[in-house]
N, C-alpha and C positions, 0 to 999 in steps of 0.2 A: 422438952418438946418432942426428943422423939420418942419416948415410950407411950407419951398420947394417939402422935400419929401412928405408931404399930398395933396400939391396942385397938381403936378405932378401925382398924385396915384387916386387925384380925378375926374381926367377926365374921366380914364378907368371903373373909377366905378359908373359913371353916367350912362356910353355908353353902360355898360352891365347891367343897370336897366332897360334902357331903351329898350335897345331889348329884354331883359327878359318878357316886358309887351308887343312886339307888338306881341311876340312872343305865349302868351298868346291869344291876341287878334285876331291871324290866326287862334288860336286853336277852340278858341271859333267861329270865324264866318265858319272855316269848319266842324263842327259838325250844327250849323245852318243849312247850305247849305247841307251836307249829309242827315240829317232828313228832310229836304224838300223834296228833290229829292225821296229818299226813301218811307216814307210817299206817298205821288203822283201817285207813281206808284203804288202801294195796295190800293188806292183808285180807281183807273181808274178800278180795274180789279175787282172791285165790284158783276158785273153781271156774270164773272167766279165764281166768289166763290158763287153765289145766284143756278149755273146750276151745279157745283159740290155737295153743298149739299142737293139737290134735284137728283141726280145720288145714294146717299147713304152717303156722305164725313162727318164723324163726326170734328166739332170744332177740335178736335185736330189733325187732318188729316191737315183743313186748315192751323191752326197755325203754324204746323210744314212745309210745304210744302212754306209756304211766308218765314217764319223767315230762314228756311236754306236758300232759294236761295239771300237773303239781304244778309246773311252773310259772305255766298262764295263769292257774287260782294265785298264788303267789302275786305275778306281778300286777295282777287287778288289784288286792291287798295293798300292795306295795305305791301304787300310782294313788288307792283313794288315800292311804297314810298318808303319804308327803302331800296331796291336797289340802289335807286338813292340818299340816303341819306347818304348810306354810301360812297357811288363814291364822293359824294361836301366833305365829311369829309376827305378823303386821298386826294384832293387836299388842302382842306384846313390847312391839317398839312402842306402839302408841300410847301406854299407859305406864311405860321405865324408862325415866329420861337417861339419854345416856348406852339405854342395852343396842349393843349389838353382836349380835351371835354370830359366830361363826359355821353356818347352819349350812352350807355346801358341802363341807368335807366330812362333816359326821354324819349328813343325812346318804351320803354313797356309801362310807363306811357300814353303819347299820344296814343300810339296803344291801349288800354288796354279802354282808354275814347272814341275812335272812336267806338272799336267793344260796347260796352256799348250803345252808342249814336245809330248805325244803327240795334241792335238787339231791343231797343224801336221802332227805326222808322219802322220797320218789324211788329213787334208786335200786337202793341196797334190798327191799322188801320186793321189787318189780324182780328182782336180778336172783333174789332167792328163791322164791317163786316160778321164775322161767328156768329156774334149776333142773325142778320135780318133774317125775316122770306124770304125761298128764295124763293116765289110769291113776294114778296113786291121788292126782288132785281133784280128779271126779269122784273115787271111788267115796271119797271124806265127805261127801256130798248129803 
């Protein structure tokens, strides 16, 4: 009897290792894609931040001015995701007798790695950037 019920118990517990890891695997390729995208765009806008701090704009004028506006795009992102995250979760109670997720701790977790992920991809490119002397980021112009 009980190799019935382990065989029976181990389907379920493949199927949720297995989503457990692609699950992972989304998480990771949209933190990928978010720092790309992110990143990208604090690059392109080089020769603003070369005419800002050549207006007066100290480093941390810049830093601040990139890193909020990443993060507000972010948390708009982030707010309509868990909207629609929690909308597929009350269907999905409704139609799997029985599921209940533990959708609180993983959805801060995820959110908690995103804003993590796009406050670097803000960052580091804002910060390399407010490096450069800003002849050398007009003159690229």
């Amino acid at each position: 009897m009980e190799q019935i019920v382990n065989r029976q118990l181990s389907t379920p517990t493949q199927s949720t290792t297995l989503l457990g890891a692609f699950a992972v695997l989304a998480l990771l390729l949209a933190s990928i894609g978010l720092y790309g995208v992110l990143s990208y765009a604090v690059t392109q806008r080089t020769n603003e931040i070369g005419v800002r701090m050549a207006l007066g704009a100290t480093s941390r004028d810049i830093l601040m001015a990139f890193g909020l506006r990443g993060l507000a795009l972010t948390l708009v992102g982030l707010v309509v995701g868990l909207a629609l995250s929690v909308a597929a979760e009350r269907l999905m109670t409704a139609l799997l007798y029985g599921f209940r997720p533990g959708y609180v701790p993983i959805a801060t977790a995820v959110s908690l790695v995103l804003l993590a992920v796009s406050g670097l991809a803000c960052f580091v490119p804002a910060n390399r950037a407010a490096r450069i002397d800003p002849m050398v980021a007009l003159r690229n112009e």
